[in-house]
N, CA, C and O atoms as a Maestro MAE file, in Angstrom:
{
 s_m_m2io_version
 :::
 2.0.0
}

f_m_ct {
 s_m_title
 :::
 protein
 m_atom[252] {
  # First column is atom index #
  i_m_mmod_type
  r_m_x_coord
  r_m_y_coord
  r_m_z_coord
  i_m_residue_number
  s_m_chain_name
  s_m_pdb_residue_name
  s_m_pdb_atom_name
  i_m_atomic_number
  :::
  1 25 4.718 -18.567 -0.523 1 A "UNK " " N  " 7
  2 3 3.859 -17.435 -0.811 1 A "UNK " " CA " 6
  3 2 3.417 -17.503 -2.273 1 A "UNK " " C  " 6
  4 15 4.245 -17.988 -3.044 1 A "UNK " " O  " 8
  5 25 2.089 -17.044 -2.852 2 A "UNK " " N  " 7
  6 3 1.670 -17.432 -3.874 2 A "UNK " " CA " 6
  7 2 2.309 -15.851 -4.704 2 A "UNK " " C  " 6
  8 15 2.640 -14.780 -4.197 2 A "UNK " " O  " 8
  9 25 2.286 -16.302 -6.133 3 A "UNK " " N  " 7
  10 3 3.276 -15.319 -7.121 3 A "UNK " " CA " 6
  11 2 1.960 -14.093 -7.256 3 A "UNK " " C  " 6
  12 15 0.868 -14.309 -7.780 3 A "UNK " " O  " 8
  13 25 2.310 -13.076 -6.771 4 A "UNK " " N  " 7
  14 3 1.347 -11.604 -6.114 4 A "UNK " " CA " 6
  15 2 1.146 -11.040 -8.269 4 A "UNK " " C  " 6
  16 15 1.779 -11.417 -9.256 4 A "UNK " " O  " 8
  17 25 0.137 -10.181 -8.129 5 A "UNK " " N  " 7
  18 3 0.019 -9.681 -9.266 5 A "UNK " " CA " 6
  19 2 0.171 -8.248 -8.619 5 A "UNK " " C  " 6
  20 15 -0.775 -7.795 -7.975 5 A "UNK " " O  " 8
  21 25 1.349 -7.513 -8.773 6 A "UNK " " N  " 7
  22 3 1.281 -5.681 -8.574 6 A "UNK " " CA " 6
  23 2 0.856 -5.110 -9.278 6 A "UNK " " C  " 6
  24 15 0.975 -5.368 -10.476 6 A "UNK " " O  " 8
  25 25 0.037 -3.874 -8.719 7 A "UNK " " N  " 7
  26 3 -0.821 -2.954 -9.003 7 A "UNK " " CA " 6
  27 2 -0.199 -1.632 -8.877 7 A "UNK " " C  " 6
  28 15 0.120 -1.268 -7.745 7 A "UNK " " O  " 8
  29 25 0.056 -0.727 -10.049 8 A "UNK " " N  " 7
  30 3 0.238 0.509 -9.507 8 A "UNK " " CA " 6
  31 2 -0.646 1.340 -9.685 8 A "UNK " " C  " 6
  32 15 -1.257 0.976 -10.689 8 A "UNK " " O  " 8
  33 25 -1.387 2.916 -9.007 9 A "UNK " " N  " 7
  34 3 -1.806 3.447 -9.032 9 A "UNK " " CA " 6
  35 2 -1.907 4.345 -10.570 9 A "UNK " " C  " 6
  36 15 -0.916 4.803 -11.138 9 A "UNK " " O  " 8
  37 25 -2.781 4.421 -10.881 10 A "UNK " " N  " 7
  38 3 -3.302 4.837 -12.319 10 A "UNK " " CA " 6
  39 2 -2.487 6.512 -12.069 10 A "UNK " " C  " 6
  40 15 -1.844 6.875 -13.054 10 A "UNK " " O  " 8
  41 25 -2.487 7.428 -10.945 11 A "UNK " " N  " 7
  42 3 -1.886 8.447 -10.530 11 A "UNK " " CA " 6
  43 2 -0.405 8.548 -10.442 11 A "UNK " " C  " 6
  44 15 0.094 9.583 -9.999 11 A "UNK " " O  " 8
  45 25 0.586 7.220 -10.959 12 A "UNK " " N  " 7
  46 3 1.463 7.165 -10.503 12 A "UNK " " CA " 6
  47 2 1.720 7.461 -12.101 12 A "UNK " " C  " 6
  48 15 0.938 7.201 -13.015 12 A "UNK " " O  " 8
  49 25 3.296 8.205 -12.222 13 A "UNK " " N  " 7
  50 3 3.890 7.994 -12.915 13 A "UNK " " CA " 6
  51 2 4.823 7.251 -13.959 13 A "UNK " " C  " 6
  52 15 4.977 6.264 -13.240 13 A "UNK " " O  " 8
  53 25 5.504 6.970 -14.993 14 A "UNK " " N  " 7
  54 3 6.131 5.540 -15.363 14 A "UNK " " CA " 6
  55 2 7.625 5.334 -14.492 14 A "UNK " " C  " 6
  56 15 8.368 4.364 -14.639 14 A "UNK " " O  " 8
  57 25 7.906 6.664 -13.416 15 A "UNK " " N  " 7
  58 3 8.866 6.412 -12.778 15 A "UNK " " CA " 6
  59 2 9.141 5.601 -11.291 15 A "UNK " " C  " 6
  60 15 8.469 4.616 -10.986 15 A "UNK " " O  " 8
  61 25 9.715 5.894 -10.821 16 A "UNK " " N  " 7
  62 3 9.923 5.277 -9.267 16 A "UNK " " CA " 6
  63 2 9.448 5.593 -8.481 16 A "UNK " " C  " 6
  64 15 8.896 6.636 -8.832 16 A "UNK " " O  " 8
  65 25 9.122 5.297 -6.978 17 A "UNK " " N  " 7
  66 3 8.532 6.226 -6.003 17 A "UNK " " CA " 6
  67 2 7.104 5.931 -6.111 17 A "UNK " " C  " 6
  68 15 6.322 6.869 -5.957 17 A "UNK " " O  " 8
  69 25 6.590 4.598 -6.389 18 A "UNK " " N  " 7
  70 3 5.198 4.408 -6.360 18 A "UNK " " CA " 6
  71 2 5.389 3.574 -5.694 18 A "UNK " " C  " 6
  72 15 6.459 2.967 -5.649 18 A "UNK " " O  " 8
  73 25 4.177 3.283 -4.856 19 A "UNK " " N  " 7
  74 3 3.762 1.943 -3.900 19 A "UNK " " CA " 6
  75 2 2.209 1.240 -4.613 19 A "UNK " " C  " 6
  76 15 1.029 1.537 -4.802 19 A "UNK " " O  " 8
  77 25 3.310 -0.006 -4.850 20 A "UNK " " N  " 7
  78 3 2.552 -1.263 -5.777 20 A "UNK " " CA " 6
  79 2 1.649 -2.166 -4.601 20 A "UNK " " C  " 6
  80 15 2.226 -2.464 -3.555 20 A "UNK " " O  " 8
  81 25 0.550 -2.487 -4.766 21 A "UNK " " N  " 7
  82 3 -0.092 -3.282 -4.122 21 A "UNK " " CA " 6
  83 2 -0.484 -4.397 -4.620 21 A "UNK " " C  " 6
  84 15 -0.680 -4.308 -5.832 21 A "UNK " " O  " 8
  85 25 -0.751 -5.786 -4.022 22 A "UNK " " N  " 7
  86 3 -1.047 -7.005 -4.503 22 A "UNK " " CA " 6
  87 2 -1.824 -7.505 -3.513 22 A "UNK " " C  " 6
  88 15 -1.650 -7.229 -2.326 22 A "UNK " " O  " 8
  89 25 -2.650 -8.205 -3.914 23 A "UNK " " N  " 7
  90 3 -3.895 -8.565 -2.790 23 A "UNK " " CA " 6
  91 2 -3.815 -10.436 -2.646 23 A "UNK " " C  " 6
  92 15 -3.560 -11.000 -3.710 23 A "UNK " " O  " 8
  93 25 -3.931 -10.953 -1.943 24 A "UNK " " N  " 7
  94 3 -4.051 -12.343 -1.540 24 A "UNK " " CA " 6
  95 2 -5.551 -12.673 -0.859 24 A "UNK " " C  " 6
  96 15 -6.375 -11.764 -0.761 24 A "UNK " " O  " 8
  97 25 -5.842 -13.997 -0.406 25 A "UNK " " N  " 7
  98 3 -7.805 -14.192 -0.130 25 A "UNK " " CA " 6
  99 2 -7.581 -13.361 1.348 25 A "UNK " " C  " 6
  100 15 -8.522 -12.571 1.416 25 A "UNK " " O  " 8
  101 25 -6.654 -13.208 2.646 26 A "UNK " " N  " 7
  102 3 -6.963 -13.087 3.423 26 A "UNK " " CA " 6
  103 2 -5.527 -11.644 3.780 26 A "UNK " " C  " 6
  104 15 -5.069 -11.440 4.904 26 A "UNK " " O  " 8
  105 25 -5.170 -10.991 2.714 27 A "UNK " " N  " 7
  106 3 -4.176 -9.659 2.836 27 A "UNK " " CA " 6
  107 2 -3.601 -8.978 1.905 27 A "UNK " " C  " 6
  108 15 -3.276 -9.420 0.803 27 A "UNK " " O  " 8
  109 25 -3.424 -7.693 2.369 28 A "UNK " " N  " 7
  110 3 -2.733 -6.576 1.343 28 A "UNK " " CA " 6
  111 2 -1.234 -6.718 1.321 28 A "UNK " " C  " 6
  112 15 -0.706 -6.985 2.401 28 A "UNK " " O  " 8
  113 25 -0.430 -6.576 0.213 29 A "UNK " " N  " 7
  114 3 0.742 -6.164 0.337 29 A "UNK " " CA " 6
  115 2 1.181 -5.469 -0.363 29 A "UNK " " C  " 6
  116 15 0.869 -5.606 -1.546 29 A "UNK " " O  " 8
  117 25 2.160 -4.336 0.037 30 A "UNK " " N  " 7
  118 3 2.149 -2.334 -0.331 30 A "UNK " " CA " 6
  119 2 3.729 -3.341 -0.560 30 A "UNK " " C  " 6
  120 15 4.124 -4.334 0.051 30 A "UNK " " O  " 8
  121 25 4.265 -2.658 -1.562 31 A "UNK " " N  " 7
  122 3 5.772 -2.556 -1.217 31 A "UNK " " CA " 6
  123 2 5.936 -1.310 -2.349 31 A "UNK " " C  " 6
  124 15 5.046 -1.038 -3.155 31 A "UNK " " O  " 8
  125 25 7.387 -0.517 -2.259 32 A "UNK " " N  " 7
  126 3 7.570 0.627 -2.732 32 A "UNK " " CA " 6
  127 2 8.473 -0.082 -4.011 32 A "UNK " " C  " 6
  128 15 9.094 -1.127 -3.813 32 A "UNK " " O  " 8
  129 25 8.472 0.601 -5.330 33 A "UNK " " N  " 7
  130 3 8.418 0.400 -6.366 33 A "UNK " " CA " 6
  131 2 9.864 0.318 -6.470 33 A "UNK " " C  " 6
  132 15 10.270 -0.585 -7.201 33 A "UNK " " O  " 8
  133 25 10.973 1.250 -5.755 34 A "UNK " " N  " 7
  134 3 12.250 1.390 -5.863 34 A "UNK " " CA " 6
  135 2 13.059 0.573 -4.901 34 A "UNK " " C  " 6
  136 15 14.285 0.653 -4.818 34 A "UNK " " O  " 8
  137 25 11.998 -0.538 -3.887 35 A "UNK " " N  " 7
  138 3 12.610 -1.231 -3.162 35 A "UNK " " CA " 6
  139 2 11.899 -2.715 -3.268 35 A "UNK " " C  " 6
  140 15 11.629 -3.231 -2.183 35 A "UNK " " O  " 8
  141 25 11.493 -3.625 -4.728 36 A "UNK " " N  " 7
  142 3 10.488 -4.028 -4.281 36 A "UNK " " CA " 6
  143 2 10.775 -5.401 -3.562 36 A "UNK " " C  " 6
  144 15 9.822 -6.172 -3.443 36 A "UNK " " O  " 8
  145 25 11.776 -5.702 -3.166 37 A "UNK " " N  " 7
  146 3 12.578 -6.560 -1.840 37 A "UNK " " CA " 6
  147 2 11.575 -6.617 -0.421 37 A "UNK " " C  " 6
  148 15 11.112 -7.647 0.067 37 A "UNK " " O  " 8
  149 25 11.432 -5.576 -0.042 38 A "UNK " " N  " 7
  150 3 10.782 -5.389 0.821 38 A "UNK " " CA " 6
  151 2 9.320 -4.962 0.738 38 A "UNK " " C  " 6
  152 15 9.021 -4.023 0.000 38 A "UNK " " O  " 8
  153 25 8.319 -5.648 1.512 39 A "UNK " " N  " 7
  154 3 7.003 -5.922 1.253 39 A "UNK " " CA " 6
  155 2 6.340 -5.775 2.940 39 A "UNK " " C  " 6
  156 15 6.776 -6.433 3.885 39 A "UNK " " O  " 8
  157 25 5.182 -4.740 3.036 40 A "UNK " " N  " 7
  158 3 4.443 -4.962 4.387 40 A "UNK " " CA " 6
  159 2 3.153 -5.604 3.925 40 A "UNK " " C  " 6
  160 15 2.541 -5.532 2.859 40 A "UNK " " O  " 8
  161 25 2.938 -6.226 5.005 41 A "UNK " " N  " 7
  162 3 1.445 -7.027 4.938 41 A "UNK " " CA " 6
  163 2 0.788 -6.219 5.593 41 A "UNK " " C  " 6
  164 15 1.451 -5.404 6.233 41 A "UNK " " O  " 8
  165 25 -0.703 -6.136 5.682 42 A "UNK " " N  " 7
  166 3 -1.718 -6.134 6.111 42 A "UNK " " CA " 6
  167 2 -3.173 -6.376 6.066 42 A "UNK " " C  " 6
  168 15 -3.428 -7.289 5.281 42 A "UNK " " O  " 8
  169 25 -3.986 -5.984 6.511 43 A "UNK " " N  " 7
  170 3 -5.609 -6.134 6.452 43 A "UNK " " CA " 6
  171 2 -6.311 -5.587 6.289 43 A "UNK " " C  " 6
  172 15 -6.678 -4.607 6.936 43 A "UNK " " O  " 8
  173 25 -6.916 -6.223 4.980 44 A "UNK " " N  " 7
  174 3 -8.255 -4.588 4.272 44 A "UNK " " CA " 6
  175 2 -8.770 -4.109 5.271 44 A "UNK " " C  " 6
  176 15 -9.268 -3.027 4.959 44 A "UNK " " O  " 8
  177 25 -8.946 -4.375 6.498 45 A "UNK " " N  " 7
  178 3 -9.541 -3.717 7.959 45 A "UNK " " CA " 6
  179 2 -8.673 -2.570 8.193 45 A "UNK " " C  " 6
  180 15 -8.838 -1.389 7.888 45 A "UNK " " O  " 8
  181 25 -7.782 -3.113 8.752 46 A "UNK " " N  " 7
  182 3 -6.604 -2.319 8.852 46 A "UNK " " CA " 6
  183 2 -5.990 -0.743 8.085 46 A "UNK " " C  " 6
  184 15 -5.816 0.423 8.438 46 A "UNK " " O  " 8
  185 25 -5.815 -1.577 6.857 47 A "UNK " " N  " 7
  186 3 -5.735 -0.749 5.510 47 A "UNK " " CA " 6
  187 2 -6.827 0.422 5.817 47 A "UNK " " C  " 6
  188 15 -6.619 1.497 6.378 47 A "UNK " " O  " 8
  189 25 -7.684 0.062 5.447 48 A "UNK " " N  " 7
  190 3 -9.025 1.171 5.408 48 A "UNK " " CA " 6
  191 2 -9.124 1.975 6.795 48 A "UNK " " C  " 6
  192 15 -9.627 3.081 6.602 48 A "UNK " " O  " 8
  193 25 -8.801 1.745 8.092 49 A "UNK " " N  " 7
  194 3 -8.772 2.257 9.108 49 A "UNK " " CA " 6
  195 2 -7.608 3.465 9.179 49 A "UNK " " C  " 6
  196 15 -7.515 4.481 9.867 49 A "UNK " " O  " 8
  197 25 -6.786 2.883 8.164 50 A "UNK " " N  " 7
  198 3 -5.294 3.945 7.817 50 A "UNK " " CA " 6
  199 2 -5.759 5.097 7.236 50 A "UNK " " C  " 6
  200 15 -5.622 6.277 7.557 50 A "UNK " " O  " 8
  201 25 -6.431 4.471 6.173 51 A "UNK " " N  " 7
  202 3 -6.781 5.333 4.869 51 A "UNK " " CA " 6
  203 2 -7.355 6.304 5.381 51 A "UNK " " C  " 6
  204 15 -6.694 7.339 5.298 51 A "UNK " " O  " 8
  205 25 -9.005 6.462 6.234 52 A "UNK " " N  " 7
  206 3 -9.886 6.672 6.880 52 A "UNK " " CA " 6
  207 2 -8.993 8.002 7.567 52 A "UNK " " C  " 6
  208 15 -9.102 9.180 7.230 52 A "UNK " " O  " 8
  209 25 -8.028 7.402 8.696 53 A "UNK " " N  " 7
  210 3 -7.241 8.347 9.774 53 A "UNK " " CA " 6
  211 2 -6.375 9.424 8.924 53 A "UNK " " C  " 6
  212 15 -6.183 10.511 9.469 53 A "UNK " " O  " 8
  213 25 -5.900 9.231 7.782 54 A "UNK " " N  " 7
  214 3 -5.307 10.197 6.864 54 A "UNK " " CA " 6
  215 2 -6.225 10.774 6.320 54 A "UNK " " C  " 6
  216 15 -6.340 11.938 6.703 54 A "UNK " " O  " 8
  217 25 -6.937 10.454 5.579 55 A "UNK " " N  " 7
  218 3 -8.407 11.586 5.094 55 A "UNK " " CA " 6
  219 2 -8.667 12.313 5.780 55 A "UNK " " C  " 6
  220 15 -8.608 13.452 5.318 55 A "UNK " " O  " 8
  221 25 -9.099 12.201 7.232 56 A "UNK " " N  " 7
  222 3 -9.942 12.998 8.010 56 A "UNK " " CA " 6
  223 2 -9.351 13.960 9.207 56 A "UNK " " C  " 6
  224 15 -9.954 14.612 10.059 56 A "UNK " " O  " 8
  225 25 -7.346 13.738 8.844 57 A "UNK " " N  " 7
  226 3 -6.427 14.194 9.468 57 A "UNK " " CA " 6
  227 2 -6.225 14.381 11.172 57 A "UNK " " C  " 6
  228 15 -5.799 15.178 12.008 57 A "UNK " " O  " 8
  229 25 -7.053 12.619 10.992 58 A "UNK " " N  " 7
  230 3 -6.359 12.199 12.389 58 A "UNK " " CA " 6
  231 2 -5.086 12.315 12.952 58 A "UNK " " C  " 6
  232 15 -4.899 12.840 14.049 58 A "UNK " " O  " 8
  233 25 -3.754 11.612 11.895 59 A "UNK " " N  " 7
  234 3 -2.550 11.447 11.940 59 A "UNK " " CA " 6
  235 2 -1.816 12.899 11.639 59 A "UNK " " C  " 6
  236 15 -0.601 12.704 11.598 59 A "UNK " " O  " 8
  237 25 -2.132 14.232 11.422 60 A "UNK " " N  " 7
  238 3 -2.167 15.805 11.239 60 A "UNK " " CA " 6
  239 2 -0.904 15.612 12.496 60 A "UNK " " C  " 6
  240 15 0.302 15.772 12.306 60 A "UNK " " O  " 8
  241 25 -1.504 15.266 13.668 61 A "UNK " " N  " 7
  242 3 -0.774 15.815 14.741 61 A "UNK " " CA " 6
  243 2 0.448 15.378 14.706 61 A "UNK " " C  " 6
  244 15 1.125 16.380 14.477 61 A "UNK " " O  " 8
  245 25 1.132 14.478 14.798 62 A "UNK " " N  " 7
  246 3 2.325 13.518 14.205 62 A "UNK " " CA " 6
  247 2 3.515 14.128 12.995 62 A "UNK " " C  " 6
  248 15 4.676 13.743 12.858 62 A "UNK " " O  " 8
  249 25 3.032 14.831 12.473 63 A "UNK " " N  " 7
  250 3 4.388 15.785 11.597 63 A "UNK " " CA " 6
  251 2 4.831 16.383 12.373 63 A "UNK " " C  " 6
  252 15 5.769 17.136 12.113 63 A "UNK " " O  " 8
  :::
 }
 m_bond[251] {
  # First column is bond index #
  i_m_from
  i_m_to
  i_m_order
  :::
  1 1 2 1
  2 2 3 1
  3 3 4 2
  4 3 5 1
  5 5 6 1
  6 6 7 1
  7 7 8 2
  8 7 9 1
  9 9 10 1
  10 10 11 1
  11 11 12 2
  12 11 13 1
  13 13 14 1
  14 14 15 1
  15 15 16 2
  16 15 17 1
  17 17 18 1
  18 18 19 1
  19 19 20 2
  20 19 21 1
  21 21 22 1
  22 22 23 1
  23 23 24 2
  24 23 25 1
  25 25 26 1
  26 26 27 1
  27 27 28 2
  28 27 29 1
  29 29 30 1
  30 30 31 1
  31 31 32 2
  32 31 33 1
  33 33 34 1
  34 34 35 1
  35 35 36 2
  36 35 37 1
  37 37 38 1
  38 38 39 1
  39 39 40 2
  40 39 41 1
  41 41 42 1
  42 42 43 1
  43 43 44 2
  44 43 45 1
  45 45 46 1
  46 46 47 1
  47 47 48 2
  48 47 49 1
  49 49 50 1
  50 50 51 1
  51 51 52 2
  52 51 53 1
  53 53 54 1
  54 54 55 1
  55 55 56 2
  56 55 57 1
  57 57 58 1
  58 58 59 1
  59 59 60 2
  60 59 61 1
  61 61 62 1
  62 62 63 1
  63 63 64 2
  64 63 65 1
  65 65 66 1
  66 66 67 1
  67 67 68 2
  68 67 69 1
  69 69 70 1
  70 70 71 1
  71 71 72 2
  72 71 73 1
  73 73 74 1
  74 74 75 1
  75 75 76 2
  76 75 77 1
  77 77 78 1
  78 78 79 1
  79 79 80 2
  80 79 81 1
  81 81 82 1
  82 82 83 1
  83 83 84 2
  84 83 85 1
  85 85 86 1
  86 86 87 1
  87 87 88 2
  88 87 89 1
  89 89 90 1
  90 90 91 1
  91 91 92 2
  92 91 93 1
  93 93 94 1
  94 94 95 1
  95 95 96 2
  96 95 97 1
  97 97 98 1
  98 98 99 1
  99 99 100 2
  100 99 101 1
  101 101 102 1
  102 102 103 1
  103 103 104 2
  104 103 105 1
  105 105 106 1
  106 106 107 1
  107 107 108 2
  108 107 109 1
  109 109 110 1
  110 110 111 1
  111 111 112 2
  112 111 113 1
  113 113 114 1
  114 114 115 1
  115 115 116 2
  116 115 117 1
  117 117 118 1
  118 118 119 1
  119 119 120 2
  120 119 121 1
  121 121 122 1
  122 122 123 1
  123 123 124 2
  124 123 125 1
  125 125 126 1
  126 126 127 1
  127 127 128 2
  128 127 129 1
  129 129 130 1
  130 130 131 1
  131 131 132 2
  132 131 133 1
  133 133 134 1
  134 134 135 1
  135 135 136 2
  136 135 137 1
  137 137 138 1
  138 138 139 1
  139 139 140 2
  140 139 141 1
  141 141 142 1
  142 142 143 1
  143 143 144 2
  144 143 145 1
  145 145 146 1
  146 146 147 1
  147 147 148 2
  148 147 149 1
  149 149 150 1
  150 150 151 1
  151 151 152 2
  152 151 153 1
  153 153 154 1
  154 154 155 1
  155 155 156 2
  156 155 157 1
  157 157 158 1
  158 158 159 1
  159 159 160 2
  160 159 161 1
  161 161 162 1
  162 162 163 1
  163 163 164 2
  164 163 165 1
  165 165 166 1
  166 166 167 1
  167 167 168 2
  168 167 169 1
  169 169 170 1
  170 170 171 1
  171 171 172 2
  172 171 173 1
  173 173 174 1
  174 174 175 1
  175 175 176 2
  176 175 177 1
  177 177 178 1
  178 178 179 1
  179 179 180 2
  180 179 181 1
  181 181 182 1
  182 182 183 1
  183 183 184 2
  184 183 185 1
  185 185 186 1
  186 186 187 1
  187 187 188 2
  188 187 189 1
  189 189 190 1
  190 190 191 1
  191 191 192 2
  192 191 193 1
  193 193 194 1
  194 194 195 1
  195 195 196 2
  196 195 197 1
  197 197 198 1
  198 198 199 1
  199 199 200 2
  200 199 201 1
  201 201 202 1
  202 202 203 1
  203 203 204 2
  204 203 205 1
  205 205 206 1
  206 206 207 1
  207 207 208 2
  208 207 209 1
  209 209 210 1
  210 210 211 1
  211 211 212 2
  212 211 213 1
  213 213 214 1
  214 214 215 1
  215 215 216 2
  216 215 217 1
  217 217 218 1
  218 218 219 1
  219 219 220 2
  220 219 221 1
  221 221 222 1
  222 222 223 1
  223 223 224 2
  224 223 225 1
  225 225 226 1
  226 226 227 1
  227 227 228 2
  228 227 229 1
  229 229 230 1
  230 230 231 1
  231 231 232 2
  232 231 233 1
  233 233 234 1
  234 234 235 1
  235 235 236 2
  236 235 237 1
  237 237 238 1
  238 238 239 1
  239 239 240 2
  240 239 241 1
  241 241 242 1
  242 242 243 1
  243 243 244 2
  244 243 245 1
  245 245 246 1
  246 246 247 1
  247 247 248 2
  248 247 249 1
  249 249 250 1
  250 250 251 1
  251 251 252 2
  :::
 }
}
């Protein structure tokens, strides 16, 4: 796997509890700041289809 450059959110604080992202030519990878061992992949398709369903409180029903 090639050495990822993490990104944290300009909204995030200098503490823990942020989810760092790093981008590769063909995927995203989120991992949480206090675990960063563990890493999910996915697809700016994907990704944005998430993003999209939380904005517009598709995923509402699910709590």
């Amino acid at each position: 796997m090639p050495i990822l450059n993490w990104r944290k959110s300009s909204f995030s604080t200098s503490g823990a509890n942020c989810v760092e992202l790093a981008t590769t030519h063909s995927a995203i990878h989120m991992r949480e700041s206090d675990d960063p061992g563990t890493v999910i992949h996915t697809t700016p398709t994907a990704l944005r289809s998430f993003i999209r369903a939380v904005k517009t409180g598709r995923l509402d029903h699910t709590i």
